[in-house]
C-alpha positions in Angstrom: 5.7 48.2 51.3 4.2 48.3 47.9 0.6 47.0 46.9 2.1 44.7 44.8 4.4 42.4 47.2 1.3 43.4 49.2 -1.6 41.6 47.3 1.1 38.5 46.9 1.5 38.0 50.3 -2.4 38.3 50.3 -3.0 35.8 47.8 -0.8 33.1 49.3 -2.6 33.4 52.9 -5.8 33.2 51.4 -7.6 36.6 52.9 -11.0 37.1 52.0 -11.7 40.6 50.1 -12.7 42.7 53.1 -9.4 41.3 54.9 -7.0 42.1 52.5 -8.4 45.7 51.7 -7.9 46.0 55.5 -4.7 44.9 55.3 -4.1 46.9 52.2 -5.8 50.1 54.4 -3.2 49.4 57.4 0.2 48.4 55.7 -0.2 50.9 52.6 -2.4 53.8 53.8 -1.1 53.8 57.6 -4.4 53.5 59.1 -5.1 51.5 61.9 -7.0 48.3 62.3 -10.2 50.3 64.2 -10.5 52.8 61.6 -9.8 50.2 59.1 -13.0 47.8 60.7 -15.5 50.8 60.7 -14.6 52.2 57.4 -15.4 48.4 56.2 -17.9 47.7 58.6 -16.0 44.7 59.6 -15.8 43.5 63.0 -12.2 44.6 64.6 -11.4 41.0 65.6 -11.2 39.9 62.1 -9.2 43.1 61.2 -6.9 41.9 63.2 -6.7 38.5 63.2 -6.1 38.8 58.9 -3.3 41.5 60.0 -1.6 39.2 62.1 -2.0 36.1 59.4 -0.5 39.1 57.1 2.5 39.9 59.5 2.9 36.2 60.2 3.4 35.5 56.7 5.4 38.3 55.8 8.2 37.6 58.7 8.6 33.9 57.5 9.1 35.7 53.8 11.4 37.4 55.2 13.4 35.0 56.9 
């Protein structure tokens, strides 16, 4: 995926900043949604709760 159809998909679900870097940590950087909460110091329920609004969003994009 690139970090460009990456932030747009972003933008229209409306993530917060420490969300969609998470996202951005996950889908672009393969890392996964524990690492990405601790390196953010974010709690890993909202890592993945904006990683499954991201997913969400990106299957009905697709489809």
């Amino acid at each position: 995926m690139r970090l460009e159809q990456m932030k747009r998909i972003a933008d229209m679900i409306g993530l917060k900043k420490k969300s969609r870097e998470a996202v951005c940590l996950m889908e672009i950087d393969g890392m996964t949604g524990y690492a990405a909460s601790r390196q953010l110091d974010i709690s890993l329920s909202t890592v993945s709760r904006a990683h499954a609004r991201f997913r969400s969003a990106m299957k009905q994009l697709s489809s």
